[in-house]
C-alpha atoms as a printed R data frame, in Angstrom:
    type eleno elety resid chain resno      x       y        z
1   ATOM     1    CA   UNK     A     1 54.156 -24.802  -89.500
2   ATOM     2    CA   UNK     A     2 51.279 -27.344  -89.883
3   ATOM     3    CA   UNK     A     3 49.367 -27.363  -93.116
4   ATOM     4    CA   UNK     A     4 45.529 -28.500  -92.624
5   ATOM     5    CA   UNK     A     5 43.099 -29.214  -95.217
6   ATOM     6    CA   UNK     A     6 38.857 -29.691  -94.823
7   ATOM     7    CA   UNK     A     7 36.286 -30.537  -97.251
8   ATOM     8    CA   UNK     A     8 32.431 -29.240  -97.131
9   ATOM     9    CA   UNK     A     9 29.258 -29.696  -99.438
10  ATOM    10    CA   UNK     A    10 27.917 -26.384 -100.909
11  ATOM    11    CA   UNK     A    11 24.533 -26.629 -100.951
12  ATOM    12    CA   UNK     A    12 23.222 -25.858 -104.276
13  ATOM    13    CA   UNK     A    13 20.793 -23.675 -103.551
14  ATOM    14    CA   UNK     A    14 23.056 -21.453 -101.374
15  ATOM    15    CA   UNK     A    15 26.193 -21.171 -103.777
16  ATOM    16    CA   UNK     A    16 25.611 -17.690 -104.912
17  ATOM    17    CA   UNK     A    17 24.612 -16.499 -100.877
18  ATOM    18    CA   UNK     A    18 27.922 -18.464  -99.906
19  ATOM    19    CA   UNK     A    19 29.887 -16.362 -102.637
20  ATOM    20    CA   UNK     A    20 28.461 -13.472 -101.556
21  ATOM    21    CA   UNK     A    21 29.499 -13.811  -98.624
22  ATOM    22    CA   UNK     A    22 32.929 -14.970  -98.964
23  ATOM    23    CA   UNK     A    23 33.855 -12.099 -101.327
24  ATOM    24    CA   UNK     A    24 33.342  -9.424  -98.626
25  ATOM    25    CA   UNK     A    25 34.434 -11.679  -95.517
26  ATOM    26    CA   UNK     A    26 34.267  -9.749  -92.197
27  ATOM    27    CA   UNK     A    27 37.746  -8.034  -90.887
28  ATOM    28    CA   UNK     A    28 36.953  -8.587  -87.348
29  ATOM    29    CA   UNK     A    29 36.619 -13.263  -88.792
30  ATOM    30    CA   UNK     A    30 40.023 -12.205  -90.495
31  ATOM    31    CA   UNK     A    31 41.544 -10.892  -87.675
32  ATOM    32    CA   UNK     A    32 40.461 -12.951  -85.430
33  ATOM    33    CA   UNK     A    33 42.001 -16.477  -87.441
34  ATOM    34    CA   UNK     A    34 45.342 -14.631  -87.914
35  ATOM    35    CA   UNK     A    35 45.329 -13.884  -83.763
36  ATOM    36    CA   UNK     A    36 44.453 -17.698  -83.941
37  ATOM    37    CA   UNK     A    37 48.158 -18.145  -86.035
38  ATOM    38    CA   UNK     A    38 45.954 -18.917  -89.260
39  ATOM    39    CA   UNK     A    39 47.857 -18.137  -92.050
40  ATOM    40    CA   UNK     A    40 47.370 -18.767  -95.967
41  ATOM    41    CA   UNK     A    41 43.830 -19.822  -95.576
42  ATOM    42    CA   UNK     A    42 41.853 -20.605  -98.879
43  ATOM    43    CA   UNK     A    43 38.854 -22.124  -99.851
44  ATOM    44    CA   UNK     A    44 38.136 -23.512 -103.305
45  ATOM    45    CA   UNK     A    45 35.251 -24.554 -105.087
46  ATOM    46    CA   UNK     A    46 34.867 -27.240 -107.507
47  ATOM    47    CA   UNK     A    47 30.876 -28.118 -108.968
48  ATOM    48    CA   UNK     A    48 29.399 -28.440 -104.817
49  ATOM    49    CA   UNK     A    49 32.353 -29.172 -103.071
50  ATOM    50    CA   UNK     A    50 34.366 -26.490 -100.859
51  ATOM    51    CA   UNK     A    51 38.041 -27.815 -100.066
52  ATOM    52    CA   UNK     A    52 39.728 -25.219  -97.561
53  ATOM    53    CA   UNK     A    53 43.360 -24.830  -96.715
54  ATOM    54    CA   UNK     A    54 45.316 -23.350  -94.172
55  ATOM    55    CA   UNK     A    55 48.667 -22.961  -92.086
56  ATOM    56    CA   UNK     A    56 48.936 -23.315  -88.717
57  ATOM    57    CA   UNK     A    57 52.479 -21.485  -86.946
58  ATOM    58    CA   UNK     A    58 51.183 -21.828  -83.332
59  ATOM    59    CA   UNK     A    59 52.034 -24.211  -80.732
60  ATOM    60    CA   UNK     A    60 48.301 -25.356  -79.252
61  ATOM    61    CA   UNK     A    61 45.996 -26.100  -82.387
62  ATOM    62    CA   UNK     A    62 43.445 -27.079  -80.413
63  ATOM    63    CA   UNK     A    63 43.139 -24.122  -78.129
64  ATOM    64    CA   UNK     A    64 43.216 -21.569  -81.034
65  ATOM    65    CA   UNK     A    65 40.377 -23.248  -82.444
66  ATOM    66    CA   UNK     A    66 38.640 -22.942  -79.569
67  ATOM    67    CA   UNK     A    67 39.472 -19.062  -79.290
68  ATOM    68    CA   UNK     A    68 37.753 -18.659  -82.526
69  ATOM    69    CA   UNK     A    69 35.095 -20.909  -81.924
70  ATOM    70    CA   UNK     A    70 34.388 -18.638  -79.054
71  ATOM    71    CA   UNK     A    71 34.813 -15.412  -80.776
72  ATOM    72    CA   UNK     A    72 31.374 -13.273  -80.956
73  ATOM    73    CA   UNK     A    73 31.538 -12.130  -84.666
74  ATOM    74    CA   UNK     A    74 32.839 -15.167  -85.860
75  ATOM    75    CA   UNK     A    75 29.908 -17.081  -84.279
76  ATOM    76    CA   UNK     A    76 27.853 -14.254  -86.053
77  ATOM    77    CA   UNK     A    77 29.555 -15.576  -89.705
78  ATOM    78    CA   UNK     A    78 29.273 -18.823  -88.576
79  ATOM    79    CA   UNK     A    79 25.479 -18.485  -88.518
80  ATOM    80    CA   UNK     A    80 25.491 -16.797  -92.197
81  ATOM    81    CA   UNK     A    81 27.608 -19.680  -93.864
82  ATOM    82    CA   UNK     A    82 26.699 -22.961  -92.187
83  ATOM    83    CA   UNK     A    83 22.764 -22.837  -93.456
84  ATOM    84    CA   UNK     A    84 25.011 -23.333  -97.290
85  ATOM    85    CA   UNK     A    85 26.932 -25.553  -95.917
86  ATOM    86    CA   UNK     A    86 26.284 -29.625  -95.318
87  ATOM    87    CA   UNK     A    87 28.819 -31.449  -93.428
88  ATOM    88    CA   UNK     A    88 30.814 -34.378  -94.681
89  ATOM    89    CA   UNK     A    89 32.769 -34.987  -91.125
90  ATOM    90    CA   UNK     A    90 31.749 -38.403  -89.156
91  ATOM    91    CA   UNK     A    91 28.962 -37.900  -87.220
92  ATOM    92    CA   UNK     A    92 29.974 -36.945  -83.536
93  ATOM    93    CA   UNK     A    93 33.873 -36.242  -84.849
94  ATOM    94    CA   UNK     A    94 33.371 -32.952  -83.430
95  ATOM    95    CA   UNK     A    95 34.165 -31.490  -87.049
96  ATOM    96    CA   UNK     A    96 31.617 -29.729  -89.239
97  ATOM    97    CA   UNK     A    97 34.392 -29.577  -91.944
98  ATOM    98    CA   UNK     A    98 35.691 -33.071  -92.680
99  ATOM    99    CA   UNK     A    99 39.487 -33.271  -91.843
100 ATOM   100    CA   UNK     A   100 41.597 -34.319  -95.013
101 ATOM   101    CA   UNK     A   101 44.996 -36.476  -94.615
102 ATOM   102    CA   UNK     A   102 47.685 -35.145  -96.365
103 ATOM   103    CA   UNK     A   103 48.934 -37.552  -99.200
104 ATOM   104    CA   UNK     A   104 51.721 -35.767 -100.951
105 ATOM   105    CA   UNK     A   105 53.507 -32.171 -100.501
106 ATOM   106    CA   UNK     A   106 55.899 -30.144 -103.056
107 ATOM   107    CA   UNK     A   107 58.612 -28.822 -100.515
108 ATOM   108    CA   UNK     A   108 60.134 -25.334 -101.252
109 ATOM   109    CA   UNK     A   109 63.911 -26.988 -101.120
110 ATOM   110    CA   UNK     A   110 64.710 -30.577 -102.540
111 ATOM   111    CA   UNK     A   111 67.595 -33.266 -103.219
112 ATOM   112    CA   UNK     A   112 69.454 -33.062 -106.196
């Protein structure tokens, strides 16, 4: 399992649309990241800054992305959330979400 994390702007003017939205999300988007081995994916919000989170338990990241990417209804979503969206990736990453690095993790076992 590979744990990703992304951070987004909200734009202002689009938080409660964005909200909306995200507390009725589309079965046919959910079922198509879990096909995609997406698991525990979350999105917070703190003031206009979206931080999402998720778990990857395939073996080709990059060619599950592209199956959603290429999925009809998710394209459909895509065009409902990205107008409240504003990117923080690089310009020309390829990334509309800006890819975080993971500093520190909390494992479920330990050393004693």
């Amino acid at each position: 399992m590979q744990r990703y994390g992304a951070v987004i702007r909200l734009r202002p003017e689009r938080r409660a649309e964005y909200l909306r939205l995200h507390a009725e999300v589309w079965p046919s988007v959910e079922q198509t990241l879990r096909a995609a081995n997406i698991r525990n994916y979350t999105i917070f919000l703190h003031d206009d800054l979206l931080f999402g989170y998720y778990e990857y338990v395939g073996t080709d990241h990059a060619a599950d992305q592209a199956r959603i990417a290429a999925d009809p209804q998710t394209r459909q979503w895509w065009q409902l959330t990205d107008p409240c969206q504003q990117s923080l990736a690089e310009p020309d990453s390829g990334h509309w979400w800006a890819p975080m690095q993971e500093v520190w993790h909390l494992s479920e076992g330990g050393t004693a």
